[in-house]
ZAMARGU-4260 file (C-alpha; in steps of 0.2 Angstrom, whole numbers, plus 5000, padded with zeros to 4 digits):
<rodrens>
0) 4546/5419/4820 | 4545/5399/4829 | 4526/5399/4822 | 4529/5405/4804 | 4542/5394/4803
5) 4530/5380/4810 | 4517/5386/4800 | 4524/5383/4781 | 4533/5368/4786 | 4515/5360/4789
10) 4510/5370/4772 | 4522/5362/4762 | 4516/5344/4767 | 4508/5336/4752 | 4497/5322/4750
15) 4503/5308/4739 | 4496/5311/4722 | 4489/5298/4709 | 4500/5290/4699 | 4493/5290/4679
20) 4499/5272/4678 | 4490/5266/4693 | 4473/5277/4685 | 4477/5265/4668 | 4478/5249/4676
25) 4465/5250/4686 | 4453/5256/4668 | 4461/5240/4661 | 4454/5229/4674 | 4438/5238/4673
30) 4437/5235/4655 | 4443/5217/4656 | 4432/5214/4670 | 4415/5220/4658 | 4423/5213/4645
35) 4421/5195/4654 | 4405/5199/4665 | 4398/5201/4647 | 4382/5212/4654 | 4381/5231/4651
40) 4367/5231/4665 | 4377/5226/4680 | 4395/5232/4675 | 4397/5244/4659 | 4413/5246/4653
45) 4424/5262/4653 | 4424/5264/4633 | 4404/5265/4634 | 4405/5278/4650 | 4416/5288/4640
50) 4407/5286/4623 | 4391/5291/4635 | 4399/5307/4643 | 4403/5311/4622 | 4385/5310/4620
55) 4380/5320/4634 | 4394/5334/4634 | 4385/5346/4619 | 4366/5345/4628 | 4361/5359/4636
60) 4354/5351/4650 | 4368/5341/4656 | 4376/5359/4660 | 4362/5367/4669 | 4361/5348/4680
65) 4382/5351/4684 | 4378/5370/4687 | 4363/5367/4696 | 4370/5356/4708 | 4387/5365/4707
70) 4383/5383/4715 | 4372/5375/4730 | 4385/5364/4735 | 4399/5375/4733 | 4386/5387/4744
75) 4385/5376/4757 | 4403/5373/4759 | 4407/5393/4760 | 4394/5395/4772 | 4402/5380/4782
80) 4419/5387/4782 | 4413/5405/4788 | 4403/5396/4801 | 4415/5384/4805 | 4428/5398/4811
85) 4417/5409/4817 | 4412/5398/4830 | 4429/5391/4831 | 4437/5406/4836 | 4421/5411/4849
90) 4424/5391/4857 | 4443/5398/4858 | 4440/5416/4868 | 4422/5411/4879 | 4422/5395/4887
95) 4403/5396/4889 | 4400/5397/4869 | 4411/5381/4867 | 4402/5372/4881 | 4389/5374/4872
100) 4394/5371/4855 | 4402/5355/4858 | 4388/5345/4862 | 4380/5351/4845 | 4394/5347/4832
105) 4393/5330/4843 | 4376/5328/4837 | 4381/5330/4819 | 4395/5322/4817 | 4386/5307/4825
110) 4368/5305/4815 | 4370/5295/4798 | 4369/5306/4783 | 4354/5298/4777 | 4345/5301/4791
115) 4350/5324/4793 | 4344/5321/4772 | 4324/5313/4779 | 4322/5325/4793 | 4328/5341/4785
120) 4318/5337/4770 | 4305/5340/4780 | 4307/5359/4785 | 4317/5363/4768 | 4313/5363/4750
125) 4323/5350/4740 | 4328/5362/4729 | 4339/5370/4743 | 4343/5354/4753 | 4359/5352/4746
130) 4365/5368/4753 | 4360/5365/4771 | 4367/5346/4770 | 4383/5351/4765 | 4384/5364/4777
135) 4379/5350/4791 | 4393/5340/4787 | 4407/5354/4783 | 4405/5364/4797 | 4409/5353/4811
140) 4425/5348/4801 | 4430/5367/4801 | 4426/5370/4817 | 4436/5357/4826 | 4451/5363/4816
145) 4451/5379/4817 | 4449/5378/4837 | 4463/5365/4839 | 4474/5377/4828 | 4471/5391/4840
150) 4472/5379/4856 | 4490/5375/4848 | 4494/5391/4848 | 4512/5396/4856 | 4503/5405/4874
155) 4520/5414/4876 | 4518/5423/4860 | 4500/5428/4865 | 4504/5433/4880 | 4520/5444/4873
160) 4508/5451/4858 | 4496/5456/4875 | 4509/5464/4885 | 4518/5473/4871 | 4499/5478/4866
165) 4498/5471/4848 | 4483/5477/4835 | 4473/5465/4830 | 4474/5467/4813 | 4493/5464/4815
170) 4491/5449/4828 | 4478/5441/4815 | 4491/5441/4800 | 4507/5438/4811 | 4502/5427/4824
175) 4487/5421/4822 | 4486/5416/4801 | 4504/5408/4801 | 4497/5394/4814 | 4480/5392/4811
180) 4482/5392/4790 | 4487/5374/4791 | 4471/5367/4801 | 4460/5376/4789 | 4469/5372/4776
185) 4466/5352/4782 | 4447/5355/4785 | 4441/5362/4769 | 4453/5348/4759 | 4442/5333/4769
190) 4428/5344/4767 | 4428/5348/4749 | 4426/5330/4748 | 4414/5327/4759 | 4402/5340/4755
195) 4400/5335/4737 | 4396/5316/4745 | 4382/5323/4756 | 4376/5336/4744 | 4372/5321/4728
200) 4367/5309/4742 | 4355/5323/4747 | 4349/5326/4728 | 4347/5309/4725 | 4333/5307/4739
205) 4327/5325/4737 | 4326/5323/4719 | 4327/5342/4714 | 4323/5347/4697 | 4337/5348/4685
210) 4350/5341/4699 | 4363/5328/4695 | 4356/5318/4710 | 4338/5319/4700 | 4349/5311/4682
215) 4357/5298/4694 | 4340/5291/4702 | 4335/5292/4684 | 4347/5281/4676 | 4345/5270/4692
220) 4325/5266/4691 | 4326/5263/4671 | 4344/5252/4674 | 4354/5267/4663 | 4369/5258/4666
225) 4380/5269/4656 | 4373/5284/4663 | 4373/5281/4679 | 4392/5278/4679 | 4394/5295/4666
230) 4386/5305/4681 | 4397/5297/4693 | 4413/5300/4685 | 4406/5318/4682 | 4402/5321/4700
235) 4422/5314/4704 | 4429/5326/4691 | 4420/5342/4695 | 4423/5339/4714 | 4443/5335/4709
240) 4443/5352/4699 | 4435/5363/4712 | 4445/5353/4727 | 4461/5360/4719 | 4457/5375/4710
245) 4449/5380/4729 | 4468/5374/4738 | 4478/5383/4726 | 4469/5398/4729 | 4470/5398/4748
250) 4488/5393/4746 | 4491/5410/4737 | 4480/5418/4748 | 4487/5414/4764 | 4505/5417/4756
255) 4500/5435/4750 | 4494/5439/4766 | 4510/5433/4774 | 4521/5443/4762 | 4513/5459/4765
</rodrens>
C-alpha cells in the first residue's frame, strides 16, 4: 500500500513546461537578430523557415524523408526499452548477469556518439544505422533505471509477497509495476530525446536514401540556409510529438493496469 502510494506520487511530478511567451520572445530575437545580421546564409530568419516548411509541407518526399527516418528511430527505441528491462530485471535477480553487464553499458555510455556512428557503419548498412544507434544510446538509460527501481524496492514486501507465496503475475502488477513505473517512465522521457539526437546524427554521416539526415547534409554542402533550419525544426517537432503522445500512453497504461 506504502509503494503505490510512493509510486503515483513520483508519477504526478511534472516537468516545468514551456511558456508560449517565452517560445515568442525568443522568435522575436531570432528574427531581430537576422533582421540586423542582414545575411540569409549564416542566420535565416524564422519568417523564411516558416515560409520554407509551407513550401515543403505538400511534396511527397518530404513525408517519405519524416517517415523514413521516423519508423527506424522509433524502432530502435522500442527495441532499447525491451532490452533495457529485460536485462534490468536479469542484473536484479542473478548477480553474475549484472557483473557482466555493467562493464558493457559502461562502454557505451562512455564512447562519443560520433565515434559508435564510424565503427558501426562498418558492419551495418546506413539504411539501418539509425536503429542500432538509437538503441546503443537508449538502452543503457533503460537499463540503469529499471534496476535502480527494482534495488529501491521495499525488501520487506518482497520478502512478505515470498512467504505468503504470491503469483507472479500478481506481484508484477501490485508490487513490482507501482515502484518501478516511475524509473521507466524517467528513462524513456530522457531517451525519447536522446534517440532522435543520435538517430539524425547517425543519418547525417550515414547519409541514407530518402532520410532526413541525407536532406540536412544536403542543405549543408549547397549552404541551404532555410532548409537546413526547416528540417531542424521538423526533426524538434516530430520528436516533441511522439515524446508525448509516447508518455500519455504509458501514463494510461500503467494506470489501467493498476486499476484492474
Amino acid at each position: 500500500m506504502i509503494s503505490t502510494t510512493l509510486g503515483k506520487g513520483q508519477k504526478q511530478k511534472k516537468r516545468p513546461g514551456v511558456r508560449l511567451w517565452a517560445v515568442a520572445v525568443w522568435l522575436i530575437v531570432w528574427q531581430l537578430g537576422a533582421m540586423a545580421l542582414g545575411q540569409e546564409i549564416l542566420l535565416v530568419s524564422p519568417v523564411s523557415v516558416m515560409l520554407r516548411l509551407v513550401e515543403l509541407v505538400p511534396r511527397g518526399d518530404f513525408w517519405g524523408a519524416i517517415l523514413f527516418s521516423f519508423w527506424r528511430i522509433t524502432l530502435g527505441f522500442l527495441l532499447a526499452c525491451l532490452a533495457g528491462t529485460a536485462l534490468g530485471v536479469l542484473s536484479s535477480r542473478f548477480g553474475p548477469v549484472r557483473d557482466l553487464t555493467a562493464p558493457l553499458m559502461g562502454v557505451v555510455k562512455s564512447i562519443p556518439v560520433a565515434s559508435f556512428i564510424i565503427l558501426v557503419l562498418i558492419w551495418v548498412p546506413s539504411r539501418n544505422l539509425s536503429v542500432v544507434i538509437s538503441f546503443l544510446m537508449v538502452t543503457p538509460i533503460v537499463y540503469s533505471n529499471v534496476l535502480g527501481g527494482i534495488s529501491s524496492m521495499d525488501k520487506k514486501l518482497t520478502e512478505m509477497a515470498d512467504v505468503f507465496e504470491v503469483p507472479f503475475p500478481r506481484r508484477l502488477r501490485y508490487l513490482y509495476l507501482p515502484q518501478v513505473a516511475p524509473f521507466f517512465r524517467s528513462a524513456c522521457a530522457v531517451g525519447l530525446g536522446l534517440c532522435w539526437k543520435a538517430g539524425v546524427a547517425a543519418e547525417v554521416i550515414g547519409l541514407p536514401d530518402g532520410s532526413i539526415g541525407e536532406r540536412l547534409y544536403e542543405a549543408k554542402v549547397y549552404l541551404n540556409t532555410p532548409d537546413l533550419f526547416a528540417w531542424t525544426v521538423v526533426i524538434v517537432l516530430v520528436s516533441l510529438v511522439f515524446e508525448k503522445l509516447f508518455l500519455f500512453l504509458l501514463d494510461r497504461l500503467v494506470a489501467r493496469l493498476e486499476q484492474n
